[in-house]
N, C-alpha and C positions, 0 to 999 in steps of 0.2 A: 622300602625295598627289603624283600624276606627271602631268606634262603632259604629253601622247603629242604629239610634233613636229611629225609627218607623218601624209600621207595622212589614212589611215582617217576618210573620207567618213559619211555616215547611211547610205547601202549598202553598203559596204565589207564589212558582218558582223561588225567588227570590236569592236564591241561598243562601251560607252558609254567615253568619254573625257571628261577636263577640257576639252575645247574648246566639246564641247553645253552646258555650264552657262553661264546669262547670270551679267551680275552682280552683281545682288541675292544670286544663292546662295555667287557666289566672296566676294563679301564678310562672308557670315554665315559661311562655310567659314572665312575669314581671321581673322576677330575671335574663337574660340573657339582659334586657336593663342596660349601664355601663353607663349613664348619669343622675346624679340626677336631671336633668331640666326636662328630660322625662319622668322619674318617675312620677312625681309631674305633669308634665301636664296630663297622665293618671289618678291620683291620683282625678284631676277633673273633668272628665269626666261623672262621676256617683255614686252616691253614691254608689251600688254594688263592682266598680272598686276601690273606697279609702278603701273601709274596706280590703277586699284583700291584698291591699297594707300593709296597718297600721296592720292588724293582722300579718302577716305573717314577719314583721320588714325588711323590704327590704331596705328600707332607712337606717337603722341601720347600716344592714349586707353591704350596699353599702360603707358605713361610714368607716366601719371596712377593709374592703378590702383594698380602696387606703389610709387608717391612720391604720395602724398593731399594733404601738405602741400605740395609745389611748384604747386600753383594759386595761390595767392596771392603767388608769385615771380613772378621774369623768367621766362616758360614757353620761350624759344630758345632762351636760356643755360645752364639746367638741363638741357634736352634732350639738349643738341648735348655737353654734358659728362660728361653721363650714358653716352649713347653709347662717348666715346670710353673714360670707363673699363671699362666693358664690354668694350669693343675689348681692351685693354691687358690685362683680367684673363685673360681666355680665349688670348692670344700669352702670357702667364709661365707660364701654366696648361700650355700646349702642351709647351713649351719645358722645365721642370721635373719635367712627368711624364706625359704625353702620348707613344704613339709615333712612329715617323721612318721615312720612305722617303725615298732616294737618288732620282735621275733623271742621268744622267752620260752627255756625249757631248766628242767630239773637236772643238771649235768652231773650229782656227787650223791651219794647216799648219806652223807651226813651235812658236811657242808661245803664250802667255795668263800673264801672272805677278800680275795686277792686275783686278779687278770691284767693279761699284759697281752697287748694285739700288735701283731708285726707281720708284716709282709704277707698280708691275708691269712694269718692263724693267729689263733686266740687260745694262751695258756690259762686253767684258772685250775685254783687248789688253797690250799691251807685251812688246816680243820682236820683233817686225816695226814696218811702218809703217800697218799696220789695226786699227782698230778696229770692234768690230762688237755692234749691239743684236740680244736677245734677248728672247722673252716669259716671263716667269718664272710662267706659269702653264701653258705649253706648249710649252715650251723649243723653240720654232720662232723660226728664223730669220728677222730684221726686214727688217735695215739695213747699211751695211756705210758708213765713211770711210777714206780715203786720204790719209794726209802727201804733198803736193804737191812735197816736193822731197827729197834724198837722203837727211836726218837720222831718224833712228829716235826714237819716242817715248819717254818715261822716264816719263809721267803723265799722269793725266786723270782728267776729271770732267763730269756733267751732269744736267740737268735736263726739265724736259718741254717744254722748246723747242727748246735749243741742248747742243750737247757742245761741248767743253774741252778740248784737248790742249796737251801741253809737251812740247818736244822741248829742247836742251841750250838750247837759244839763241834759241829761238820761241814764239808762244805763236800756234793755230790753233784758229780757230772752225769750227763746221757748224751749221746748220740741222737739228732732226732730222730732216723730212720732207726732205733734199738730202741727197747725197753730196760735193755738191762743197763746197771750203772757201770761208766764206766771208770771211774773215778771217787775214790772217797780219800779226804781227809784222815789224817792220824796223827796221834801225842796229843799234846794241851797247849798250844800255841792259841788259841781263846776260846774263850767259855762263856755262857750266857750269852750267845748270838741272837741278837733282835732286828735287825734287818740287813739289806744288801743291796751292792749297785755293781751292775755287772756290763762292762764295756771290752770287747775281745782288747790285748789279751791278757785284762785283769778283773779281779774279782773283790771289792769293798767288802769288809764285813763289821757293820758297826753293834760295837758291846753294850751292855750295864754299865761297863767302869769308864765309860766316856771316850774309848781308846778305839780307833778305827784299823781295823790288818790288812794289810793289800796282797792279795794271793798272785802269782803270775801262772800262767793258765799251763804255761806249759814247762816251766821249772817244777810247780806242782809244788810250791813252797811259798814260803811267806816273803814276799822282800823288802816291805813294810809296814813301820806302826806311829800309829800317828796319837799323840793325846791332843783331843779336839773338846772335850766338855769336862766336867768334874761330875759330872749326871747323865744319867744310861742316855745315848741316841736313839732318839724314837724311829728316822728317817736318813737315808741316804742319796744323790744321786752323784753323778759322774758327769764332766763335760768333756767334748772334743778337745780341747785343750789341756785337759790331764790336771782342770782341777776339778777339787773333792769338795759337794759343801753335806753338811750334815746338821740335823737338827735337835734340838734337845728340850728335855723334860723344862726346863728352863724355860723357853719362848727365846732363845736365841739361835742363829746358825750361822753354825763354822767356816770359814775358807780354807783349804788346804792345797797347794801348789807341787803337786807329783814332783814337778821337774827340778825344783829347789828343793823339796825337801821340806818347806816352810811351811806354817800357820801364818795365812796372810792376815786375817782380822777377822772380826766378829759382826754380822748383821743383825742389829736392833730392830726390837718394835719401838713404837713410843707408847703405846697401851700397855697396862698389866700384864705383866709376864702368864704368859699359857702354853702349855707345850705343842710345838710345834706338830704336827704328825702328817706333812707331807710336802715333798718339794719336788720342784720341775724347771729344768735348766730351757731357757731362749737362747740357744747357741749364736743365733743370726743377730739378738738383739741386746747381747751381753747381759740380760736379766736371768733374773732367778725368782721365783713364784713358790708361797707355799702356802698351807692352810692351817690356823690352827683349833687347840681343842674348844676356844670360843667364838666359835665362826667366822674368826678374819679369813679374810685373802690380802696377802701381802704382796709386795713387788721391789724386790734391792736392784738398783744397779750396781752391778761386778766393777765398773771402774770406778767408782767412788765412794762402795761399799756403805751407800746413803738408801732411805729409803726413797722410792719413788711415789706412791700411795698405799695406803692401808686401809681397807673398809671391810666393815660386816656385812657380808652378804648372809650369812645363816645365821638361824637364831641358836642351832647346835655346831657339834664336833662337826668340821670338814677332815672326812676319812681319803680320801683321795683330791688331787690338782691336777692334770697334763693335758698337753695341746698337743698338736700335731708336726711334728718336725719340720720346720721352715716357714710351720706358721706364722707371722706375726699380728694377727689379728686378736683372737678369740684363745680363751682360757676355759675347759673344760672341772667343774668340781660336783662333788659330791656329797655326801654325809649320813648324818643320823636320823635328820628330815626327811631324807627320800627323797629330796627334790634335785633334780641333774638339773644347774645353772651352766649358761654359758657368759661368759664376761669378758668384756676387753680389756684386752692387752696392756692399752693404753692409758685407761684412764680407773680400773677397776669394777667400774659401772655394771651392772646388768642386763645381756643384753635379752635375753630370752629364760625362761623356766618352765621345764616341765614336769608332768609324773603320768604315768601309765595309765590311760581308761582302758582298766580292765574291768571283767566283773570278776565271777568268783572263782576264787582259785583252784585251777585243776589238782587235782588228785594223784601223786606219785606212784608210777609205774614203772613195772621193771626196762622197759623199752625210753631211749629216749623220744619225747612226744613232742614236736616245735608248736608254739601258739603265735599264732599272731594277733597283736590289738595294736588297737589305737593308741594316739598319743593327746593328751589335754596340756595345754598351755597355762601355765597359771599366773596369774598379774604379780606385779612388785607389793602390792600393798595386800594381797589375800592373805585370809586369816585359814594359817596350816593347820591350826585345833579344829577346822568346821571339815577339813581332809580327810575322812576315813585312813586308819594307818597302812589301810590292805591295799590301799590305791599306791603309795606310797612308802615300803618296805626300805630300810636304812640302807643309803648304800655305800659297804663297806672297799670296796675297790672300784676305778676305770683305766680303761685305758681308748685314746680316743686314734682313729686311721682314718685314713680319706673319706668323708661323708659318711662316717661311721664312729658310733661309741659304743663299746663295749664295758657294762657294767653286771658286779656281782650283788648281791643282796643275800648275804650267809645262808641259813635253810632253803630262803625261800625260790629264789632264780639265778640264772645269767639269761641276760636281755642285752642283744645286738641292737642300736637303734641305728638306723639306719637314714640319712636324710638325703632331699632331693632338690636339685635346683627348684626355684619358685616356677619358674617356665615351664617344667615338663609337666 
């Protein structure tokens, strides 16, 4: 069922449309749909068409049908959790066996090494002094920020307020409806900034000298410092619970406990030390995920700061690790190979591998230009030397969203991959 947009009038000729129906009929049209996906994509269709929905509790009543016994529960709570595993099932669904289209454009004039996707927008930057938001549902140009003074950025991060940047020596705020900054750092409270993890309302910034500063977003000061390595931190991230882990040129990573104040321990590899260069906190599953510069994927559990499995999935540097918030399935990574693996949670195995069937690479214009290709799957045992490297560009950042990854590849792209349940 299609809701014709435009026009077509009662004279038009145009023949009958979803617009002539009041809504007594849309809502009996509504209540005979038995899949909450289709709901919910009618549900966006139009404003007219949500309220219908939402008054008339069809999601509820749908709720209530296939879970009989949840009437006599908390009926929000069920609802809202119901949903979101819903949500969850149909993204591993996607992701696992589900297919994949590319969308890839030129978005920097020099380069992009770094992207982070949240709440349907897609930051990417580092290489210049611009950052710039995108729509990750139509990879159309937002927004664009400017480092205010000569220092080149090394990281960032944000939210659906504010973005977040770190330059060696600064830490620079925007507004995201502004371009201009509205916040910079000052004095020498650290220096040689190499990366950041930024969780409202604080701000990580890890050093060279091993020592991590916690900015509070709205004192606009430091209100702590942590020594977490005796060698630069390559990586940071943040959990809900307000610890800090970090990773270092070493091939070890830090715990640090905000609320204490403490260094709770240290997570080992059992392989040769290699430096770590990226991590990603399972807030639901108390693990923490990282990659390092000799193609492990690692897995600590946070309560017993033990490892849980270690294997090499790349034969290079993993440049980027992260899954999707609540996922507990699938592990998104990256690297120098070019090949975007997906791997589980659980056991570190592999679950799928791709790289781009493109062919040849368009031609940088002043306009941004979207391409769309294909996507090739590539087996566990294929030999990446016989891969053209232009099929497969290094990729130096992702960030993964609902049925969606978004990665960078320095000069050459940012590429939304996009995937679909097997079904449709």
């Amino acid at each position: 069922m299609k809701r014709q947009r435009g026009g077509g009038g009662s004279g038009s000729g145009s023949g009958s449309t979803a617009q002539m129906l009041n809504d007594d009929t849309l809502r009996s049209l509504f209540s005979r749909l038995g899949d909450h996906f289709d709901l919910a994509r009618c549900s966006a269709v139009c404003s007219s068409w949500n309220r219908i929905i939402d008054t008339a509790h069809l999601m509820r009543d749908l709720y209530y049908k296939r879970n009989p016994q949840a009437r006599s529960s908390s009926s929000n709570v069920s609802i809202k959790s119901y949903f979101k595993e819903l949500a969850l099932d149909e993204h591993a669904s996607s992701f696992s066996r589900g297919p994949a289209e590319v969308y890839q454009w030129i978005g920097h004039p020099n380069r992009a090494i770094i992207c982070r996707m949240k709440s349907g927008s897609i930051l990417t930057g580092v290489g210049d002094k611009v950052l710039r938001l995108w729509s990750a549902e139509n990879c159309k140009y937002m927004n664009e920020y400017n480092v205010p003074d000569t220092k080149l950025l090394v990281d960032f991060d944000f939210d659906e307020n504010k973005i977040v940047g770190l330059t060696s020596s600064q830490l620079c705020i925007w507004r995201r409806s502004e371009s201009r900054s509205i916040f910079q750092s000052h004095g020498s409270s650290f220096n040689h900034g190499l990366c950041m993890s930024y969780a409202d309302p604080e701000v990580v910034i890890g050093c060279e000298d091993g020592r991590a500063f916690v900015y509070d977003m709205y004192s606009r000061s430091c209100s702590s410092i942590y020594r977490l390595h005796s060698s630069p931190l390559t990586c940071l991230t943040i959990a809900d619970d307000q610890l800090i882990a970090a990773g270092s040129t070493f091939g070890n990573v830090a715990i640090a406990d905000q609320t204490s104040g403490q260094k709770l321990g240290i997570l080992k590899s059992a392989f040769a030390p290699t430096a770590i260069r990226c991590l990603s906190f399972s807030t639901s599953g108390h693990l923490i995920f990282a990659g390092s510069s000799a193609g492990y994927a690692h897995c600590w559990d946070l309560r017993t700061l033990r490892p849980l499995w270690e294997k090499r999935v790349s034969p290079n540097v993993i440049y980027s690790t992260h899954h999707l918030p609540g996922d507990t399935t699938l592990l998104a990574t990256g690297g120098i190979d070019g090949v975007l693996r997906l791997i589980c949670q659980r056991t570190g195995d592999i679950v799928r591998s791709f790289i781009v069937d493109a062919g040849r690479p368009a031609a940088p214009n002043s306009q941004q230009q979207v391409e769309k290709k294909g996507v090739r799957q590539v087996a566990p045992d294929a030999r990446l030397d016989n891969i053209p490297t232009h099929l497969r560009p290094q990729i130096t950042g992702l960030s993964v969203g609902m049925k969606k990854i978004v990665t960078t590849h320095g000069k050459n792209y940012i590429r939304v991959w996009k995937f679909r349940p097997k079904s449709s």
